[in-house]
C-alpha positions in Angstrom: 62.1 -97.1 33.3 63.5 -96.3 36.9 67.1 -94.7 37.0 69.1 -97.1 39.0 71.5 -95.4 41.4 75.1 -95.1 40.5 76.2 -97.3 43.3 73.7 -100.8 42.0 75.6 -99.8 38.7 78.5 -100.5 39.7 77.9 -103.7 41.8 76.4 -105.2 38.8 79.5 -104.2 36.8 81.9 -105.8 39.2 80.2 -108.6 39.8 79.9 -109.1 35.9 83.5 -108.5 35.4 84.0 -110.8 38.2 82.1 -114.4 37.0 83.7 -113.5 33.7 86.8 -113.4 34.9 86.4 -116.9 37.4 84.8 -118.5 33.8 88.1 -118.3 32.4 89.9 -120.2 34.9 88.3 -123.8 33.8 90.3 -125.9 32.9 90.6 -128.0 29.6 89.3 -131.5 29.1 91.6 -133.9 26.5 89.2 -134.3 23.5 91.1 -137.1 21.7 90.1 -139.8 24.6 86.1 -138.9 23.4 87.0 -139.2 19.9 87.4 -143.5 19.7 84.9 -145.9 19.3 81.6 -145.6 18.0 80.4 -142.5 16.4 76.7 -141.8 16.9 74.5 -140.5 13.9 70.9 -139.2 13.4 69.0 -141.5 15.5 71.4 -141.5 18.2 70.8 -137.9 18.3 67.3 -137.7 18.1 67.5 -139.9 21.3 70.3 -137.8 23.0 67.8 -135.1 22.1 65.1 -136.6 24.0 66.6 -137.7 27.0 68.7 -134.0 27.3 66.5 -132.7 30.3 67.0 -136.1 32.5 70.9 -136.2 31.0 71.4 -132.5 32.8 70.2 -133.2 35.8 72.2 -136.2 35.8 75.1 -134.1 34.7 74.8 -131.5 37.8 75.3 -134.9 40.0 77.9 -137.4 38.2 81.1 -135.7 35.7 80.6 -139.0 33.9 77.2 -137.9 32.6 76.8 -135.7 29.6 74.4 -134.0 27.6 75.9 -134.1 24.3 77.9 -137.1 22.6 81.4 -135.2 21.2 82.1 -138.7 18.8 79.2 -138.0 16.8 79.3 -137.9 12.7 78.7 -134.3 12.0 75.5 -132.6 10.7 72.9 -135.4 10.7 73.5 -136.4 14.7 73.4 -132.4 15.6 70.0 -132.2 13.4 68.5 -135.2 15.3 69.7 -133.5 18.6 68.1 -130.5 17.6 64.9 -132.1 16.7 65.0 -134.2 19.9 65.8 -131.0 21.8 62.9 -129.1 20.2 60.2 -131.5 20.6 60.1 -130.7 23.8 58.4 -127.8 22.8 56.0 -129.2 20.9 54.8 -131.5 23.6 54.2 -128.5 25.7 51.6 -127.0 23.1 49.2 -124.1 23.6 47.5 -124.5 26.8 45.8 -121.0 26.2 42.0 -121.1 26.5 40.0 -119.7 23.8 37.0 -117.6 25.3 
């Protein structure tokens, strides 16, 4: 591996310490407003799953959007957003070809 000068060292080190440091200034959204009416379970996040790809890119546009339902009922909506999220994968397959 190449030696980097001492001088790219320390731009990346500033720069580092520098988006870290701008991170911390977001500010903080009121949770208890999410939290009321309907709470989604399994299937709701197996579907939020699905649709996560076209809900970022939605989300870059419009603050309204977002990719992941906060009034949800605990384990079984995260384990159908996970599966959701992950079959993503699984569509994508091995497109290797075998000589």
């Amino acid at each position: 591996m190449k030696n980097l000068p001492f001088s790219k060292i320390m731009v990346f080190a500033t720069l580092a310490v520098l988006m870290f440091s701008l991170a911390s200034c977001a500010d903080v959204e009121p949770v208890k407003e999410c939290l009321q009416g309907k709470q989604y379970g399994f299937l709701y996040g197996l579907l939020h799953g699905f649709i996560t790809p076209v809900s970022f890119i939605g989300s870059l546009f419009d603050d309204n959007v977002a990719i992941y339902a906060i009034n949800n009922k605990g384990g079984w909506y995260d384990l159908g957003f996970l599966l959701g999220s992950g079959g993503w994968g699984f569509l994508a397959g091995n497109k290797s070809k075998k000589n």
